[in-house]
N, C-alpha and C positions, 0 to 999 in steps of 0.2 A: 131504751137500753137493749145491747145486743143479748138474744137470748145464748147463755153457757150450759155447760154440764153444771150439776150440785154440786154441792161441795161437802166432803168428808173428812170431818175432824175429832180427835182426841188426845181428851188430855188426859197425860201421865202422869198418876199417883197412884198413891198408897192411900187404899182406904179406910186404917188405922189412925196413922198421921194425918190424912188432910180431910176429914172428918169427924173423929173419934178426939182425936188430943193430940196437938199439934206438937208436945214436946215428944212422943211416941217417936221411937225408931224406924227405919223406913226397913219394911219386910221385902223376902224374897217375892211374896205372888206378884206383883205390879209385873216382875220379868217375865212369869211365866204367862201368865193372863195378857200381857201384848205380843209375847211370840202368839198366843194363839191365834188375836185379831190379825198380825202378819201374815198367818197362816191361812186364813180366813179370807181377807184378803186378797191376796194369791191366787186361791183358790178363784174368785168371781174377778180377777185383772181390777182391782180397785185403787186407786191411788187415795192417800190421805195426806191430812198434815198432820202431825204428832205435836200437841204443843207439850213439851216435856217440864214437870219440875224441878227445878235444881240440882233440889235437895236427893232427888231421886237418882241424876246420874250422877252426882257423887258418889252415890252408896254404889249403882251399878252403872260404871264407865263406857263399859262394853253395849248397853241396852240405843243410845241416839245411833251410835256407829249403827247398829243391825237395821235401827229405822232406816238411815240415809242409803246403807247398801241394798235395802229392797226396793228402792228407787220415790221412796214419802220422803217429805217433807221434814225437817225438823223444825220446831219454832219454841221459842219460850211462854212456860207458865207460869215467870217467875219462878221465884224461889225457897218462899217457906210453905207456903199456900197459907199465909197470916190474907185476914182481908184490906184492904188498899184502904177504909177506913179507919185502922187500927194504925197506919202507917202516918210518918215525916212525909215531908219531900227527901228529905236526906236518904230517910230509910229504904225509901222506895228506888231511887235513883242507882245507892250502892246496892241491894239485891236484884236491880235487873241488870245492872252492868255484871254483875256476880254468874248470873243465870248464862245471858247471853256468852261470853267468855268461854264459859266452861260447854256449854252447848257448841258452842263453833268448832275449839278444840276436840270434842270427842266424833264430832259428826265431819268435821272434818270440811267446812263447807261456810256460807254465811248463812246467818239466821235476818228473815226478813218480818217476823211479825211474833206477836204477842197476844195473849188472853190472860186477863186478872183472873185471879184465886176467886172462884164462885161470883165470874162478872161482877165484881165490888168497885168501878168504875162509874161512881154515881156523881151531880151537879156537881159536888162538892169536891171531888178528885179530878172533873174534866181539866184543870191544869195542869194534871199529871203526865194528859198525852203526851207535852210537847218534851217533855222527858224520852220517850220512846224514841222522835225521831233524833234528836238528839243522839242515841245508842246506835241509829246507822235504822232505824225500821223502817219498814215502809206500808206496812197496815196491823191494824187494833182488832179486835174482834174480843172485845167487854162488856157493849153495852145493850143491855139483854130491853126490849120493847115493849115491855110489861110492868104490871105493877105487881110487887111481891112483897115479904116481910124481910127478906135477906138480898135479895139484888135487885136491881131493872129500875129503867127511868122511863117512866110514864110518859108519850107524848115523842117520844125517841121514833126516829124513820126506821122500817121495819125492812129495805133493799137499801144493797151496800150503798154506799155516799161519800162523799170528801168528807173532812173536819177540815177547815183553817183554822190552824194554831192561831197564838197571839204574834208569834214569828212570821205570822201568812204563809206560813209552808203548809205543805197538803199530807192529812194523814188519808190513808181508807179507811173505813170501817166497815165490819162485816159482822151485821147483827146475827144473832140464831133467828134460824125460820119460827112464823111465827103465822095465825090466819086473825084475821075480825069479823066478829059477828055481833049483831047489833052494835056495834060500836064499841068491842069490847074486845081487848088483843089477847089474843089466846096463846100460851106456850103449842109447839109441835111436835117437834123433829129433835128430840134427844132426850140424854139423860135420865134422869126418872121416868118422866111424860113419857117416852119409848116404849119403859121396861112396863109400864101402871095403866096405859092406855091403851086401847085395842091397836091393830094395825094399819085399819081403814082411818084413823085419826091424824096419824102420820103423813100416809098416802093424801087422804086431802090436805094436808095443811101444803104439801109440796105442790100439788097439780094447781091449787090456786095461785100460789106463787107462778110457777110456770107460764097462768095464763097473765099473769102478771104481768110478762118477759121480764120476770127475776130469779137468779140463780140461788135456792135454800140451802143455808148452813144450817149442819146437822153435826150431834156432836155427840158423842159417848164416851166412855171409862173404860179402861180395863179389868176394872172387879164387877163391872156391871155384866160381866158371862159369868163369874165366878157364882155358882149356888149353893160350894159348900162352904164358905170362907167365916159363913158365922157359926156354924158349928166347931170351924176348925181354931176359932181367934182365943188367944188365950187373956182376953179383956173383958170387961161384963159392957153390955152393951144396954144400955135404956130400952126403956119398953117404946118408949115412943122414937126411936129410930130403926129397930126391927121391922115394922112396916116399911116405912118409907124408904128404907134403904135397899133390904134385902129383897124383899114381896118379891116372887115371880121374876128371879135373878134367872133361871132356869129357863124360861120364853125368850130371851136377846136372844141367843148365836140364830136359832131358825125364823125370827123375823127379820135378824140382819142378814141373814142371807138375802131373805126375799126382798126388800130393800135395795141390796146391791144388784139386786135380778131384773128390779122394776125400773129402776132408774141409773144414770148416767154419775160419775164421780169424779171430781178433782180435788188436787189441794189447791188452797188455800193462796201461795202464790202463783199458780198460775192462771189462777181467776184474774190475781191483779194485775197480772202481765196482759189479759185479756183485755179486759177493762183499759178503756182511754181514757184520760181524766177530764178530756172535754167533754167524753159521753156522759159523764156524772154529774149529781153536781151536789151543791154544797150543803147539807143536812144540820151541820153545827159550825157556826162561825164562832170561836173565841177570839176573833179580834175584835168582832161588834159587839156578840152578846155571851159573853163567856160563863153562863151560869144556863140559859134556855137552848133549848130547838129551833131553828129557824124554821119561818112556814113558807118553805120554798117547796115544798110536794105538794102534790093533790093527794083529797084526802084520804083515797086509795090505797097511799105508801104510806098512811099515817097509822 
């Protein structure tokens, strides 16, 4: 695999709504908290992808347009940020035609890829992909390489890969950066793990990748700068997501700084523009085995 720049991604919500209670209203911070990553951004020449939710540039129209004219990416997160588990085929099909639609229109541009609602893209929904291309997409970035109690499929290749549909059409996938130790896949490069884990944890999980010759998806939030938003939320919040949510919301902006200092950044489709699809190759067939991983990697990229 040719070695790329990383890759820097975010998804936009509300972290009332797509955490808190999913019938909740979509708040103002989500706008202010991505102008500031824009801002932020800008500042260190970063480019991103923004996978935006739906339901989010409904509420504010004006927010993909700002992404697209700062020269990021736009791509969809879906719609409700309900999980793809809870979902139809129907249901899922008419909220990313929903998503996508209204993303294009506001950003003014085509949208090439997608990330489920908290990577909810598990054996059980891998039919779903072919849904996506179906919508006109051209890479997925859902299926997290880990084992967890809420997302990730175990045994999943950990550097981007084809999928063949049951169509045989080719999706990408582009997992989150991820490292193994003792045989054991480790989250890295976003999210909580970002905001909850030292810096040097980060940093390695990229450099191994690197030596990999594989380009790390790294992915964050726009309330994950915010550290006053639980003081400021007019919701009660359980005791057991005060940790894990908020903790050390205040350490992002000056590790992501050094982040975008230490390392190199793209979005998201211009990785796959990158990317040849003969230099890849096929990580999940759903025309042969459309519920497992194929063992076409070394155990390396496993």
């Amino acid at each position: 695999m040719i070695q790329l720049p990383h890759i820097l991604t975010v998804d936009v919500e509300d972290w009332p709504q797509s955490t808190l209670d999913h019938s909740l209203p979509i708040g103002d911070r989500v706008v202010s908290n991505t102008r500031a990553l824009l801002e932020l951004f800008a500042e260190t020449g970063a480019r991103a992808t923004f996978f935006v939710l739906g339901r989010v540039a409904e509420k504010h129209p004006e927010l993909a347009r700002e992404i697209a004219r700062a020269g990021h990416e736009v791509a969809t997160h879906g719609y409700s940020h309900e999980s793809l588990e809870s979902m139809t085929a129907g249901q899922f099909k008419e909220e990313l035609h929903k998503s996508v639609e209204i993303l294009q229109q506001q950003a003014g541009e085509a949208v090439y890829g997608h990330r489920a609602a908290d990577f909810s893209i598990s054996s059980r929904r891998f039919y779903f992909l072919e849904y996506l291309l179906e919508q006109g997409l051209t890479y997925d970035s859902s299926i997290f390489p880990i084992v967890h109690p809420r997302y990730g499929v175990g045994g999943a290749h950990r550097v981007p890969h084809l999928i063949r549909c049951v169509s045989r059409r080719m999706l990408i996938e582009f997992p989150p950066a991820t490292t193994k130790i003792a045989g054991v896949v480790l989250p890295g490069a976003g999210g909580g793990y970002f905001r909850l884990l030292p810096y040097w944890w980060t940093a390695f999980t990229i450099r191994r990748m690197e030596r990999a010759q594989s380009a790390a998806t790294c992915y964050f939030h726009p309330y994950e700068i915010d550290d006053r938003e639980l003081r400021d939320l007019p919701y009660p919040v359980p005791r057991r997501l005060r940790f894990s949510q908020f903790f050390n919301r205040g350490s992002v902006p000056a590790k992501l700084r050094r982040l975008l200092s230490d390392f190199r950044f793209t979005t998201m489709i211009e990785a796959a523009r990158s990317l040849k699809q003969e230099e890849l190759r096929v990580g999940l067939d759903l025309a042969v085995f459309p519920n497992r991983y194929g063992n076409v990697f070394s155990p390396m990229y496993r």
